[in-house]
ROMI-249107 format. One record per atom (N, C-alpha, C): x, z, y; atom name. Coordinates in Angstrom, 2 decimals. Each point is the difference from the previous one (the first is absolute). Example, Ala and Ser with C-alpha at 12.3 -4.5 7.8 and 13.67 -1.06 7.14 Angstrom:
BEGIN
{c1->13.19 c3->7.80 c2->-5.69 atom->N}
{c1->-0.89 c3->0.00 c2->1.19 atom->CA}
{c1->0.90 c3->0.00 c2->1.20 atom->C}
{c1->-0.35 c3->-0.72 c2->1.05 atom->N}
{c1->0.82 c3->0.06 c2->1.19 atom->CA}
{c1->-0.77 c3->0.73 c2->1.09 atom->C}
***
This chain:
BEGIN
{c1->17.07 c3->114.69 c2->273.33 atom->N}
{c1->0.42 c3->-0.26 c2->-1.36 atom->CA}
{c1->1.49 c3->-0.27 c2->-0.04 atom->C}
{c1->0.67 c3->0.93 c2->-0.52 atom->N}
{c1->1.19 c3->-0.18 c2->-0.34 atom->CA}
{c1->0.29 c3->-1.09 c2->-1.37 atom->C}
{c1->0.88 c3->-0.70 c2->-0.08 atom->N}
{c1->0.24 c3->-0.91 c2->-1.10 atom->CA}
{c1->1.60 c3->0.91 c2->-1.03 atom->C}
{c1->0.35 c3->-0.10 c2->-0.75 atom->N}
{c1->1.24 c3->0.50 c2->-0.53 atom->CA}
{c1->0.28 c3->-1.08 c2->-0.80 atom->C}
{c1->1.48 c3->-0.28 c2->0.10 atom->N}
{c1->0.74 c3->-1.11 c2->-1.26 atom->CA}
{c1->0.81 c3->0.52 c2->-0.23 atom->C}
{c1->0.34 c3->0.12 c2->-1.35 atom->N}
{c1->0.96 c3->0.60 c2->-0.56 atom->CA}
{c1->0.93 c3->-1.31 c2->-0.79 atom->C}
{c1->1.26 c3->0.60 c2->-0.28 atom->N}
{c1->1.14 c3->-1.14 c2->-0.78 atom->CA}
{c1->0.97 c3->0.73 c2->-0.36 atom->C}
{c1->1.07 c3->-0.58 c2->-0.97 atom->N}
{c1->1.03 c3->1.10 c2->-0.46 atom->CA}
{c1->0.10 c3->0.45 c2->-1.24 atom->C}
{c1->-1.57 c3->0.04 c2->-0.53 atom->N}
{c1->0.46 c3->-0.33 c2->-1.63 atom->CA}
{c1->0.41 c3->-0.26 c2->-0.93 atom->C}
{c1->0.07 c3->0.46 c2->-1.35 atom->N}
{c1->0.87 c3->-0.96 c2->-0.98 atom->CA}
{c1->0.76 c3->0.46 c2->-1.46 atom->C}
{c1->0.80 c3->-0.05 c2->-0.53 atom->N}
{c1->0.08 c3->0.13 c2->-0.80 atom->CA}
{c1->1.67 c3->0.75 c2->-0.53 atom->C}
{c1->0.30 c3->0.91 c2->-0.13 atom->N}
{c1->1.36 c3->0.07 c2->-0.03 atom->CA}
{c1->0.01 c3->1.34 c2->-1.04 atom->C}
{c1->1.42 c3->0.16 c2->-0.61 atom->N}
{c1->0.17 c3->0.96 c2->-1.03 atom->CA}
{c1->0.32 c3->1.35 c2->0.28 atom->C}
{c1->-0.37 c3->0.77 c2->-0.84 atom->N}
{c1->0.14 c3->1.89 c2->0.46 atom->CA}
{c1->1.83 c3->-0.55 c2->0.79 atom->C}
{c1->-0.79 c3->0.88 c2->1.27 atom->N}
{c1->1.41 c3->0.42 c2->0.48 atom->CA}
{c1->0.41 c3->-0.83 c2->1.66 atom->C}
{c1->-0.72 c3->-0.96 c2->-0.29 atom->N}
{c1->-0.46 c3->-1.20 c2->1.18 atom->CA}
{c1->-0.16 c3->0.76 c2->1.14 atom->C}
{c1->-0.42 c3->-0.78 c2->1.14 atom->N}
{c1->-0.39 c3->0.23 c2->1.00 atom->CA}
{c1->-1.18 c3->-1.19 c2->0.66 atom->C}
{c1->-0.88 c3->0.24 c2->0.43 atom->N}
{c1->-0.67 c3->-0.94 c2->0.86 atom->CA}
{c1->-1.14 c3->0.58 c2->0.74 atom->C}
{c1->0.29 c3->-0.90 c2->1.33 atom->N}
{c1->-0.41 c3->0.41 c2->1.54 atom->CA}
{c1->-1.50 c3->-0.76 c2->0.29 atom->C}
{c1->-1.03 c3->1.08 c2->0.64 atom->N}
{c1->-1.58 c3->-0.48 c2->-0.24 atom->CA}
{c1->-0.55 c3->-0.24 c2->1.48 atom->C}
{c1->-0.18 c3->-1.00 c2->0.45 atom->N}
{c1->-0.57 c3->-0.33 c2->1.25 atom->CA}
{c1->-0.93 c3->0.23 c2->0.49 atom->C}
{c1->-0.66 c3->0.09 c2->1.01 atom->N}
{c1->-1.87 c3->0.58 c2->0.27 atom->CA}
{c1->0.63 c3->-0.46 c2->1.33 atom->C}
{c1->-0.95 c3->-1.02 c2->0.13 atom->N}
{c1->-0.33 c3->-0.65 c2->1.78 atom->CA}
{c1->-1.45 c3->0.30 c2->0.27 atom->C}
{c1->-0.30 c3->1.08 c2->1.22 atom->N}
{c1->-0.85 c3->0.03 c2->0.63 atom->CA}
{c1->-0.93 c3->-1.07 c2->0.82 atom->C}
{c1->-1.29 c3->-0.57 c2->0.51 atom->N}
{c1->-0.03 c3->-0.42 c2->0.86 atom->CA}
{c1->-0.53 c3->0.57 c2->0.72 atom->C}
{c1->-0.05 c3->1.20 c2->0.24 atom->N}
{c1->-0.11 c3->1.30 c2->1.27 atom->CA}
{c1->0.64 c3->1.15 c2->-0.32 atom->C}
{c1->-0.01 c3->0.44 c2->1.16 atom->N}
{c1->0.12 c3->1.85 c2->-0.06 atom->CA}
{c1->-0.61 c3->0.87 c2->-0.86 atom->C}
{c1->0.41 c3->1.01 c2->-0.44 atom->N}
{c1->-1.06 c3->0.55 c2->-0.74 atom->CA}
{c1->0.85 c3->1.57 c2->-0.32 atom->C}
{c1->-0.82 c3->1.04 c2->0.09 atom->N}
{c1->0.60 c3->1.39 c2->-0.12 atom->CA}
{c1->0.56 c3->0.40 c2->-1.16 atom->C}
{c1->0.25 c3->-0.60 c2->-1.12 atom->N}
{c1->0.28 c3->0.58 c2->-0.76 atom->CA}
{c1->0.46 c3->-1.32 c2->-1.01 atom->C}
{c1->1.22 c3->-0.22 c2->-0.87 atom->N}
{c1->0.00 c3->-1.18 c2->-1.50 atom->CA}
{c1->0.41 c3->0.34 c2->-1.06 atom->C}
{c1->0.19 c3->-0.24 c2->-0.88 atom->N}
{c1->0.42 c3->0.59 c2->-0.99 atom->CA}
{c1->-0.05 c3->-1.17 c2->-1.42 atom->C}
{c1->0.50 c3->0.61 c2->-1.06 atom->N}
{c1->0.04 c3->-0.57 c2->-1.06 atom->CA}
{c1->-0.49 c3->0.72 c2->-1.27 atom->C}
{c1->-0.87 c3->-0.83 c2->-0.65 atom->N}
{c1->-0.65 c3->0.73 c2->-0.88 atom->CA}
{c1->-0.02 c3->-1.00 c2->-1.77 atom->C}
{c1->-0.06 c3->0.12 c2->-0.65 atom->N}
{c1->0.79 c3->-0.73 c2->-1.59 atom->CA}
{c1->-1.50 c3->0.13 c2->-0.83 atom->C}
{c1->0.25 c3->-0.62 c2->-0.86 atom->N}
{c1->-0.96 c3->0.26 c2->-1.27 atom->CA}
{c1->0.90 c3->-1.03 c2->-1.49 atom->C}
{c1->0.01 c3->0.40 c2->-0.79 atom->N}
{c1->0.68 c3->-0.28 c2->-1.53 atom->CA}
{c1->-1.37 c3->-0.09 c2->-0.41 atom->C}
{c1->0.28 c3->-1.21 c2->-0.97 atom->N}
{c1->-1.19 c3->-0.60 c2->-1.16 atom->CA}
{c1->-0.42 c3->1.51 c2->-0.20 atom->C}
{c1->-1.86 c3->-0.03 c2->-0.16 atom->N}
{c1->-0.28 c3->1.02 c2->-0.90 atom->CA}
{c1->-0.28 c3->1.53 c2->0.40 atom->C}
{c1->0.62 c3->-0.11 c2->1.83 atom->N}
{c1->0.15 c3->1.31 c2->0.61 atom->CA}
{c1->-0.32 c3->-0.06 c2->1.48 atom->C}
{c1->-0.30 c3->1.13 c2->0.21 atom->N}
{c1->-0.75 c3->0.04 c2->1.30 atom->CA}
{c1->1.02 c3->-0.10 c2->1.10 atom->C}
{c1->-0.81 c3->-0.45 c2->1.51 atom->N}
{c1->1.42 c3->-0.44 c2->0.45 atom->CA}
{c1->0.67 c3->1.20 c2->1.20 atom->C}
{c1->0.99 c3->0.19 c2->-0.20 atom->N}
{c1->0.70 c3->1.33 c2->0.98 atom->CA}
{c1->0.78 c3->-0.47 c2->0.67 atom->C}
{c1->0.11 c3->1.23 c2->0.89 atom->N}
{c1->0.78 c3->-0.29 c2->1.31 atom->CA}
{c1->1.32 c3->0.06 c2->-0.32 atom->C}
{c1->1.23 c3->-0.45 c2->0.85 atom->N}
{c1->1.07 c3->-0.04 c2->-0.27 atom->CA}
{c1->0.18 c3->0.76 c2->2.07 atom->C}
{c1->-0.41 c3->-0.78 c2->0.70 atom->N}
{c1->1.32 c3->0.34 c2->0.74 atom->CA}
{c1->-1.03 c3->-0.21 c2->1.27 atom->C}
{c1->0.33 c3->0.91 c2->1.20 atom->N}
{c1->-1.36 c3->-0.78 c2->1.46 atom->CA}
{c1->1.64 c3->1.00 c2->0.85 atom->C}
{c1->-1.21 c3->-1.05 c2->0.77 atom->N}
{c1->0.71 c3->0.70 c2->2.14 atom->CA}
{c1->-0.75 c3->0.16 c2->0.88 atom->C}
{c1->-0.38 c3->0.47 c2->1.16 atom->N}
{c1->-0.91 c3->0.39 c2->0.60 atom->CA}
{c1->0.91 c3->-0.29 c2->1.92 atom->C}
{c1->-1.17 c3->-0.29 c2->0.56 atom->N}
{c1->0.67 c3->0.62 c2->1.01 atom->CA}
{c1->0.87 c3->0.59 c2->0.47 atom->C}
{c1->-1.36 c3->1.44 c2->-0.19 atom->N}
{c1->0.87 c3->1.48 c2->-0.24 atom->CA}
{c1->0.88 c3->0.77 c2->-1.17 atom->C}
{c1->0.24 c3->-0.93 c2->-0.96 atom->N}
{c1->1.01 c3->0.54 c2->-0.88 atom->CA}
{c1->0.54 c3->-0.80 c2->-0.72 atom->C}
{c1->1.02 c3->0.17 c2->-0.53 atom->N}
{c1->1.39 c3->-0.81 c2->-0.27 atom->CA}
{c1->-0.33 c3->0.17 c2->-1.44 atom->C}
{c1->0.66 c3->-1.15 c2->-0.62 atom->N}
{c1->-0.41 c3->-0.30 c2->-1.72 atom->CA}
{c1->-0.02 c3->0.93 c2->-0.53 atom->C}
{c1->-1.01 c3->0.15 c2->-0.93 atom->N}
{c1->-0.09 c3->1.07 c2->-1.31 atom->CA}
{c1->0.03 c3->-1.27 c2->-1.17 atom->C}
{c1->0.23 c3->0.28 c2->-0.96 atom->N}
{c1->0.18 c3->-0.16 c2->-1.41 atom->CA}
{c1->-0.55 c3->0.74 c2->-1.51 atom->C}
{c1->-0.71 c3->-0.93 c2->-1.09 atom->N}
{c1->-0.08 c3->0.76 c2->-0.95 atom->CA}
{c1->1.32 c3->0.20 c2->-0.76 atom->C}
{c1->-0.54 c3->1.54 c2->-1.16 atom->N}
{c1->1.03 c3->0.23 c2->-0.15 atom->CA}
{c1->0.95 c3->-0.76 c2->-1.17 atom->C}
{c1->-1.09 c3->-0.73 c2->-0.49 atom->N}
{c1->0.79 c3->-1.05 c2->-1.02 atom->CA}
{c1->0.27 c3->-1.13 c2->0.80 atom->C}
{c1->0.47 c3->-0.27 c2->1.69 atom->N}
{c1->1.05 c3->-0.60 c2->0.03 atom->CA}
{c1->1.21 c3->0.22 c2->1.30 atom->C}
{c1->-0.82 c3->1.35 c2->0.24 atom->N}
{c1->1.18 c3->0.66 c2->0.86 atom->CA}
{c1->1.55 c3->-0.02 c2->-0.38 atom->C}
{c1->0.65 c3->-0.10 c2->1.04 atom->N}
{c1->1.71 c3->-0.68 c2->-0.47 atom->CA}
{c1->0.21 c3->-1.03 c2->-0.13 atom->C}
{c1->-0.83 c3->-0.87 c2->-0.65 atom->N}
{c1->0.02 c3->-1.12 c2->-0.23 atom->CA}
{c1->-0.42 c3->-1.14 c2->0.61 atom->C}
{c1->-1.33 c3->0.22 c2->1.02 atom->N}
{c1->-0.38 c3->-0.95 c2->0.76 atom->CA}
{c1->-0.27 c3->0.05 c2->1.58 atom->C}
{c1->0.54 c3->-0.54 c2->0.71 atom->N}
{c1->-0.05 c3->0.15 c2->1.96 atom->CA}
{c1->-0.59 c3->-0.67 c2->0.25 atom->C}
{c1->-1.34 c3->0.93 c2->1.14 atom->N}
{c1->-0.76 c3->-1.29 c2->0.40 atom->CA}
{c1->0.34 c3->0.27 c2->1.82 atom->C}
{c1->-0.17 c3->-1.24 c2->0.08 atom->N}
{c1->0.16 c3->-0.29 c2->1.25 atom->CA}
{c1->-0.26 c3->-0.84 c2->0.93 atom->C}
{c1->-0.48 c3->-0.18 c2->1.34 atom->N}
{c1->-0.76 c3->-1.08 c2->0.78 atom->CA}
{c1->0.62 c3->-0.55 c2->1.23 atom->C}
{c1->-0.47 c3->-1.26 c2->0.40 atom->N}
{c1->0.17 c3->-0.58 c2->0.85 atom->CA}
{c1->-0.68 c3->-0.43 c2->1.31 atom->C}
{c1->-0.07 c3->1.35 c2->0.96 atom->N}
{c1->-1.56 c3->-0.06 c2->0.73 atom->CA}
{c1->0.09 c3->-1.72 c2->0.72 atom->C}
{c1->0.67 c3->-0.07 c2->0.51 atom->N}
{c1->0.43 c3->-1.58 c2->0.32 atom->CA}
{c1->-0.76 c3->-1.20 c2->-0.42 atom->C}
{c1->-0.02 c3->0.27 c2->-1.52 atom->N}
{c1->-0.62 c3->-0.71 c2->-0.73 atom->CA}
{c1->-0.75 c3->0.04 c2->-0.81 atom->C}
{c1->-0.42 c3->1.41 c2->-0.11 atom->N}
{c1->-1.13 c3->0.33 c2->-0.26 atom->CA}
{c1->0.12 c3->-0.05 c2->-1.37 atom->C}
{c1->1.03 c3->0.65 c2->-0.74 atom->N}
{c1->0.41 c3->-1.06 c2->-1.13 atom->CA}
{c1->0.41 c3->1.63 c2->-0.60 atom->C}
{c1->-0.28 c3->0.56 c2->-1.25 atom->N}
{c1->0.15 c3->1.26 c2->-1.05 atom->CA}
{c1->0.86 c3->-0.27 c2->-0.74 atom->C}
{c1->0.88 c3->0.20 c2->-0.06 atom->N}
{c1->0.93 c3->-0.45 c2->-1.47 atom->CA}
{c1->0.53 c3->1.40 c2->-1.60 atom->C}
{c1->-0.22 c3->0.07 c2->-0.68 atom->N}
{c1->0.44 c3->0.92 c2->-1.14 atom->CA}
{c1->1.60 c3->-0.70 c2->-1.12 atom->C}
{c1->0.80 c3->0.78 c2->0.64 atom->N}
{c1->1.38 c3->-0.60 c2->-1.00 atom->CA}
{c1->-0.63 c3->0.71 c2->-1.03 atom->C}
{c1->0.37 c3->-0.41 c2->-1.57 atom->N}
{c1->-0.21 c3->0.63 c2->-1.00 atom->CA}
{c1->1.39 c3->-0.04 c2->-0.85 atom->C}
{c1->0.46 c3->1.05 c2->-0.44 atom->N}
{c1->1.30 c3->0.07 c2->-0.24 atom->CA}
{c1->-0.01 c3->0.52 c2->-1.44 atom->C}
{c1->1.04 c3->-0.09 c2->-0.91 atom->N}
{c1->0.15 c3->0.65 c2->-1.16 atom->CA}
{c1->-1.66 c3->-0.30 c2->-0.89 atom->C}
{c1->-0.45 c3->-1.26 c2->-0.19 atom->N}
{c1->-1.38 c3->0.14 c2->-0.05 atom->CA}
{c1->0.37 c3->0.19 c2->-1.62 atom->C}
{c1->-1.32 c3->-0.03 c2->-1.16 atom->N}
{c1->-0.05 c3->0.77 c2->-1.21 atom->CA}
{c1->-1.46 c3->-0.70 c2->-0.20 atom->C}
{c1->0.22 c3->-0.30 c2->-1.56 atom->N}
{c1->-1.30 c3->-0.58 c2->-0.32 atom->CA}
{c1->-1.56 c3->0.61 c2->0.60 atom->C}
{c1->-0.09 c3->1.17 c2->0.07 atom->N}
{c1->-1.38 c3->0.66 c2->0.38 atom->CA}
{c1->0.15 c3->-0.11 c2->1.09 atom->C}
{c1->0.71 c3->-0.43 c2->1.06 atom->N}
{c1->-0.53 c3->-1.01 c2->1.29 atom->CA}
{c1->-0.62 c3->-1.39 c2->0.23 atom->C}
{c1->-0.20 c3->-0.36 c2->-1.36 atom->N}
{c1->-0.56 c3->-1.34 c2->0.46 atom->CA}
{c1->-1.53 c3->-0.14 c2->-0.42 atom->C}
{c1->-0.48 c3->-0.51 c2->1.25 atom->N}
{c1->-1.41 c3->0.05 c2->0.38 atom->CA}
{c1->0.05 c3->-1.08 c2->0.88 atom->C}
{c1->-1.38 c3->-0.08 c2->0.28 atom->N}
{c1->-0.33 c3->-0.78 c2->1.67 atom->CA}
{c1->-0.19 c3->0.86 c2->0.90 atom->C}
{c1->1.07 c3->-0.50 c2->0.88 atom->N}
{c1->-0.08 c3->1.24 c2->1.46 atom->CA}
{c1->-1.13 c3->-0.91 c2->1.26 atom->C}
{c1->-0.17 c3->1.38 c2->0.48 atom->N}
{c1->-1.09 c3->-1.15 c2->0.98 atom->CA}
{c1->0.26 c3->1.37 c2->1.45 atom->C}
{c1->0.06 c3->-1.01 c2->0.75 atom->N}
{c1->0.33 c3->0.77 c2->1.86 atom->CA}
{c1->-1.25 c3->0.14 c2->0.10 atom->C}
{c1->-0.01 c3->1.35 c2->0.94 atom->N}
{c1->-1.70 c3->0.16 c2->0.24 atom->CA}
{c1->0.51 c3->0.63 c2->1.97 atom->C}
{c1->-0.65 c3->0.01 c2->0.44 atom->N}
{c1->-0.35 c3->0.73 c2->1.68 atom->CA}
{c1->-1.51 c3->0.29 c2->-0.02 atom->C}
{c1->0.17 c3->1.12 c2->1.12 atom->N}
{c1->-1.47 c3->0.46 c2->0.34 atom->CA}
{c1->0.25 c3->0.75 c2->1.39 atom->C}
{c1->-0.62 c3->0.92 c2->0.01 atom->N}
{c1->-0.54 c3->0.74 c2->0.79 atom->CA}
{c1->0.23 c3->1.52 c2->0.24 atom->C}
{c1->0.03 c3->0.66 c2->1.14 atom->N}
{c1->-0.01 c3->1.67 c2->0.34 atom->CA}
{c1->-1.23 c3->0.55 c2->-0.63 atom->C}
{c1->0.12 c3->1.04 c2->-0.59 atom->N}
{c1->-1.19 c3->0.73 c2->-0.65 atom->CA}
{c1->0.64 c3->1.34 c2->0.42 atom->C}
{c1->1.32 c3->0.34 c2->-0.03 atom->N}
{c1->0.39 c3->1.55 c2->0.73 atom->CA}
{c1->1.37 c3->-0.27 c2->0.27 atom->C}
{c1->0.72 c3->0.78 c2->0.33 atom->N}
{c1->1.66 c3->-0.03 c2->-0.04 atom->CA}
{c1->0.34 c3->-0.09 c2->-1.71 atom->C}
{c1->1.04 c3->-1.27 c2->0.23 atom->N}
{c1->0.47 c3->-0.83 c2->-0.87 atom->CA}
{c1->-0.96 c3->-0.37 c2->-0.95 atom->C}
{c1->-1.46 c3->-0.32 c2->0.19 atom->N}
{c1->-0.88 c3->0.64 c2->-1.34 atom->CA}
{c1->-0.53 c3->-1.77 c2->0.01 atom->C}
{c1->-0.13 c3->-1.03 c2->-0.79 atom->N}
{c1->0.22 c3->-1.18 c2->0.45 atom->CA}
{c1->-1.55 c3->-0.42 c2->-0.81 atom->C}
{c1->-1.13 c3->-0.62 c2->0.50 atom->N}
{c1->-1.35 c3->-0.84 c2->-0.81 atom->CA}
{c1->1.01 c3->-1.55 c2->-0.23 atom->C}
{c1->0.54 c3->-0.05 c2->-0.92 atom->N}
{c1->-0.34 c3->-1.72 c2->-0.23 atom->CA}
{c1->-1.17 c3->-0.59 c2->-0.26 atom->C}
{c1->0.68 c3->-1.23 c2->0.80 atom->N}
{c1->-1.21 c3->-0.75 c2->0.21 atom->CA}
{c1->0.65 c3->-1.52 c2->-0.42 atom->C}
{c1->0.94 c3->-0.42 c2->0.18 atom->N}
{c1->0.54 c3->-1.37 c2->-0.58 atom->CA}
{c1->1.06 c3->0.07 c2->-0.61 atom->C}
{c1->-0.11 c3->-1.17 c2->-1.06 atom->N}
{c1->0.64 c3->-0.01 c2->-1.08 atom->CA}
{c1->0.41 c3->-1.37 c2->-0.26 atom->C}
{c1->1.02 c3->0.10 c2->-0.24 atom->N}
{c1->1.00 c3->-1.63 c2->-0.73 atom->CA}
{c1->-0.70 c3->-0.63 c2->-1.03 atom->C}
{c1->0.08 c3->-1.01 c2->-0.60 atom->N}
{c1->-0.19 c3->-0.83 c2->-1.25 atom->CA}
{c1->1.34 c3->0.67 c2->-1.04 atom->C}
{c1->0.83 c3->0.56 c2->0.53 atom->N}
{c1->1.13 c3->1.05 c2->-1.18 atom->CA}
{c1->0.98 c3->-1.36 c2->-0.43 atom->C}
{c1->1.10 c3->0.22 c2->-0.31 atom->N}
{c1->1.21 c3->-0.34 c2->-0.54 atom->CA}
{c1->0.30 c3->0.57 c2->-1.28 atom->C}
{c1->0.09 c3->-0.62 c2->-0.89 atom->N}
{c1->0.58 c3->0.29 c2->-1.46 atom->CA}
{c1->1.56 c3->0.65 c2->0.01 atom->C}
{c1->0.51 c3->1.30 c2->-0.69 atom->N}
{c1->1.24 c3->0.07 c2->-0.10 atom->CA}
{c1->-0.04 c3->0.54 c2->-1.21 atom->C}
{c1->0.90 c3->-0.69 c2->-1.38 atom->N}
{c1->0.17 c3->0.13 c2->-1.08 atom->CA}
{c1->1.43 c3->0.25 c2->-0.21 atom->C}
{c1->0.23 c3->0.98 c2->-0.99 atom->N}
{c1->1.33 c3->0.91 c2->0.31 atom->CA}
{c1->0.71 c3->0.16 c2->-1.56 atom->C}
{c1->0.57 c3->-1.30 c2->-0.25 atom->N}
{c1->0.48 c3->0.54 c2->-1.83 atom->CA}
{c1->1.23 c3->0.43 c2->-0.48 atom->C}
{c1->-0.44 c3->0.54 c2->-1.08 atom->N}
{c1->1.20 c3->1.20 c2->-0.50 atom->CA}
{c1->1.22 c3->-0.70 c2->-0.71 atom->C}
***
């Protein structure tokens, strides 16, 4: 059983920036970040794999780097130039090999609030 904590949340105006934490307490093949906004189902934003280096959706490609700390086991997503229709609760998830880069989550954060006003 992997555990995930996430931190980094918060509150800031179109145009802001703020940086999203995900501490592992194991290894795990694959993490990523995935959002949901009041009212809407929740989507992926951003994973890493092992075997492959960040992908991004495309509503926030350019705008957001994710990046990790095998050390510490620790995922981080800068979010840059953010815009009201980014704010949701983000929640870190890890899982598992199912194929090349092809990831089963299996654990999931309690999510961080990030509210983004115009």
């Amino acid at each position: 059983q992997v555990q995930l904590v996430e931190s980094g949340g918060g509150s800031v105006q179109a145009g802001g920036s703020l940086r999203l934490s995900c501490r592992a307490s194991g290894n795990t093949y694959c993490m990523g970040w995935f959002r949901q906004a009041a009212g809407k189902q929740r989507e992926w934003v951003s994973d890493i794999s092992t075997d492959t280096s960040a992908t991004y959706a495309g509503s926030v490609k350019g705008r957001f780097t994710l990046s990790q700390d095998n050390a510490k086991n620790t995922l981080y997503l800068q979010m840059n130039n953010l815009q009201p229709e980014d704010t949701a609760m983000y929640y870190c998830a890890a899982g598992r090999r199912v194929g090349y880069g092809t990831c089963a989550y299996e654990y999931w954060g309690q999510g961080t609030q990030v509210t983004v006003s115009s």
